[in-house]
C-alpha positions in Angstrom: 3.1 33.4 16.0 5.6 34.1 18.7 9.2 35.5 18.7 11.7 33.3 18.6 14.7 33.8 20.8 17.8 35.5 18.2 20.9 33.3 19.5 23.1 34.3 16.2 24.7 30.9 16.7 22.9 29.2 13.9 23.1 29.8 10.1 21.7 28.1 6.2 20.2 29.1 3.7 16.7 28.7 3.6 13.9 29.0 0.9 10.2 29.4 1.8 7.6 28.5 -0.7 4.4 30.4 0.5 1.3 32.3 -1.3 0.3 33.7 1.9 2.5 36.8 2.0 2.2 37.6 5.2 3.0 34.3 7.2 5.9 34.2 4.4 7.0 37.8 5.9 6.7 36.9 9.3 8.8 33.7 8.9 11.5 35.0 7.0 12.1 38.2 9.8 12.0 35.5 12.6 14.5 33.3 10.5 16.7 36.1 9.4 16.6 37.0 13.7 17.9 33.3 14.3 20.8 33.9 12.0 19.5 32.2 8.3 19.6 34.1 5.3 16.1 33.4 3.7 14.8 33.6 0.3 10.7 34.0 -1.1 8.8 32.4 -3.3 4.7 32.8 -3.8 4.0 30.2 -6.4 4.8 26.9 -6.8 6.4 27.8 -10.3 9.2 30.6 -8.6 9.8 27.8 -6.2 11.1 24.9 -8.0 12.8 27.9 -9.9 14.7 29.3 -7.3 15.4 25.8 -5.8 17.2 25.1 -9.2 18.7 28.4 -9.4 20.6 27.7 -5.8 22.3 26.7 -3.1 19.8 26.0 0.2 20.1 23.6 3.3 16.3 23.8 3.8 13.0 24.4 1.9 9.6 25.7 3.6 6.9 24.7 1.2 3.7 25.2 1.6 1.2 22.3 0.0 -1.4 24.8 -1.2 -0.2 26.7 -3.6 -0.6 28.2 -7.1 0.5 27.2 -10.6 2.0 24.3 -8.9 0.8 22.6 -5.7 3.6 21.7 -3.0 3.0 18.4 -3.5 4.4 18.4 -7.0 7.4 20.9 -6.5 8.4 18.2 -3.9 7.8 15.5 -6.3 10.3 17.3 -8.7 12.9 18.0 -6.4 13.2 13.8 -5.1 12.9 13.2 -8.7 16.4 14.5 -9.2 17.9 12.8 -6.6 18.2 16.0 -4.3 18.3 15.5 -0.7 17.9 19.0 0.7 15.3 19.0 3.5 11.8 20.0 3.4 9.3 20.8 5.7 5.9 20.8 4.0 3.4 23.4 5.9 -0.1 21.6 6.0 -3.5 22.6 6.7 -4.7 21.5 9.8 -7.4 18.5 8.7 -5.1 17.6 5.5 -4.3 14.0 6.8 -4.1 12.8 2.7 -1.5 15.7 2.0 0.6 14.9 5.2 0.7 11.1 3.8 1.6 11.8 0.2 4.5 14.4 1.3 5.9 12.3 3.8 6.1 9.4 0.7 6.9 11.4 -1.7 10.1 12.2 0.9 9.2 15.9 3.0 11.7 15.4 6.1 8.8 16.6 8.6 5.3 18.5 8.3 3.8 21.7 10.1 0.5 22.2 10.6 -1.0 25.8 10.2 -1.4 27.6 12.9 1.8 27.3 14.5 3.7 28.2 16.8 7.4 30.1 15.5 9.0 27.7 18.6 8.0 24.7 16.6 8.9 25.9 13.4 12.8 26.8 14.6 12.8 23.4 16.2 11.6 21.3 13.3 14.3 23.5 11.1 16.9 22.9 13.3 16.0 18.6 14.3 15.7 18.4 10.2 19.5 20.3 9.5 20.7 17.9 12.2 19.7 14.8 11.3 20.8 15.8 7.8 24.0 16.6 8.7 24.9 13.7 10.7 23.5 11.7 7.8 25.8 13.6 5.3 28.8 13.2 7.6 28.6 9.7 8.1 28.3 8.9 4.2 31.5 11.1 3.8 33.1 8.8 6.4 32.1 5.6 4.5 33.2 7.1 1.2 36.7 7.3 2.5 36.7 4.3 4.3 38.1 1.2 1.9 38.5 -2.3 3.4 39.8 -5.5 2.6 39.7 -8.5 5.5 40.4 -6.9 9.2 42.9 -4.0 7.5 40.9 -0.3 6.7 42.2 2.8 5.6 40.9 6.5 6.1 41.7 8.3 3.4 40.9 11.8 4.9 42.6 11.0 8.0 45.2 9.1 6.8 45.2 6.6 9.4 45.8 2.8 8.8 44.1 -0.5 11.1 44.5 -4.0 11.1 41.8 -5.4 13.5 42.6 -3.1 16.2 45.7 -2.4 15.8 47.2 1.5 14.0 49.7 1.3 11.7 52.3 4.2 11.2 53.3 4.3 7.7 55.2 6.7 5.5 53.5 9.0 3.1 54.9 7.1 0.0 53.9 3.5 1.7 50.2 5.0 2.4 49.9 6.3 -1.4 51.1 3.0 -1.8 48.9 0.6 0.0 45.8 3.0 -1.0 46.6 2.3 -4.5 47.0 -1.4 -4.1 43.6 -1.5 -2.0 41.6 0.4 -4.5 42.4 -2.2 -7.2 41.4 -5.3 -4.9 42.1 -8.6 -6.9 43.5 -7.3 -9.5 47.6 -7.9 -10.2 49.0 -4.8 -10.8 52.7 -4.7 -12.3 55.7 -2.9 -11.4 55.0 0.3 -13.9 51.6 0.5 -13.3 52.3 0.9 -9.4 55.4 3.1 -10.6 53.1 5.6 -12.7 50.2 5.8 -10.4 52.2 5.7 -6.6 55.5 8.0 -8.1 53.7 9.5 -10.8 54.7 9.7 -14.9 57.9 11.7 -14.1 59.4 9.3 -12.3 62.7 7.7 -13.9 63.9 5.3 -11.5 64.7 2.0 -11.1 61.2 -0.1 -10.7 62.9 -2.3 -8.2 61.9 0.5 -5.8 58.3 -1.1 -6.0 59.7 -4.4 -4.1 61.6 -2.4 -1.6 58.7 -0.3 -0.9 56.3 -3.6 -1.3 58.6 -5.0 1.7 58.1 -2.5 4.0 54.1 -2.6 3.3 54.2 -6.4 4.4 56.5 -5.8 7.4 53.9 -3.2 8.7 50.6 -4.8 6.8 50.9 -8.1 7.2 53.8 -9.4 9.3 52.8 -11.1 12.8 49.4 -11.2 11.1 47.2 -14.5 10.5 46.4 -13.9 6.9 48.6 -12.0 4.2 46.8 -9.7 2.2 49.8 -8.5 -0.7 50.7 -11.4 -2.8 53.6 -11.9 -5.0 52.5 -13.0 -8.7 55.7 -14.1 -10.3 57.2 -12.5 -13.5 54.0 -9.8 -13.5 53.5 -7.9 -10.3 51.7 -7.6 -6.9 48.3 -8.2 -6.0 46.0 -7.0 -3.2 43.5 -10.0 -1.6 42.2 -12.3 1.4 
């Protein structure tokens, strides 16, 4: 294997499941020169217990192993809905094993020999692409969406269509409240406990003044209104 080139700029923690002691050696120094902070295992068994003992944004595993085969650690991990990457290390004519760990849901293969270069490269495409993945579920997590109007919950930013809409913190708490309970008429204390919270002695008439600006900004100049007015019971959010 050759060096890798140490940038310093990278970092994860990464677990390598390997019976061969000293490719597992050699991969965790060149690792630990790239800026990871690494972690042994020689069986199968000490794998899947370390991977359940911590925290790692990548796992090494070798196929051939014993007590357990790579195969079936890998097998356990996707069983519990874990989506940590793995890189299985192959032997070079194991086609079969290359099939089954790309189904049972490796991230990406290495064949032995190989190179260090490939290996950092293959860690590094795999911690991408997982990333980016991860990022982009966070996003649609905090996205909610009813007709052409979406809010952002983490950056607190408001749309109709194309247009941003500037509201005040208590009309944002507001509108995300209504949003997150779409069809469903909500009255004057329920908006009043959850929006101003429990402590809040007022005079619930503060919902319809606070309802009236939401509509100015929401849905004013606007084909389609989106809060509705249920008489005698409350407010409700639809298309």
């Amino acid at each position: 294997m050759n060096n890798g080139n140490g940038n310093g700029s990278v970092s994860g923690h990464v677990l390598i499941v390997e019976d061969e002691a000293k490719i597992a050696r050699v991969m965790k120094l060149e690792l630990e020169y790239e800026g990871y902070t690494v972690d042994i295992a020689g069986t199968g068994t000490e794998g899947l217990s370390k991977f359940n003992a911590g925290q790692w944004d990548l796992v090494l595993l070798d196929v051939m192993l014993p007590e357990l085969n790579g195969l079936e650690v890998l097998r356990r991990i996707r069983a519990t809905g874990n989506v940590t990457p793995v890189i299985l290390i192959t032997a070079r004519d194991s086609v079969p094993d290359k099939v089954s760990g790309l189904d049972l849901g490796a991230n990406d293969y290495i064949t032995k020999p190989f190179q260090i270069e490939e290996l950092l490269a293959r860690i590094r495409a795999c911690l991408r692409i997982h990333q980016l993945m991860h990022k982009e579920v966070e996003i649609k997590e905090s996205l909610l969406q009813i007709g052409d109007l979406t809010i952002n919950e983490k950056a607190r930013s408001v749309k109709r269509g194309e247009k941003e809409i500037e509201l005040t913190p208590r009309e944002f708490d507001l509108l995300v409240f209504l949003m997150n309970h779409p069809n469903q008429v909500l009255n004057r204390e329920q908006i009043l406990t959850n929006v101003w919270g429990f402590d809040y002695y007022g005079d619930t008439n503060v919902v319809d003044v606070y309802i009236r600006y939401l509509r100015k900004k929401v849905d004013h100049d606007f084909a389609t209104t989106l809060i509705h007015t249920v008489r005698g019971v409350g407010y409700v959010m639809k298309e």
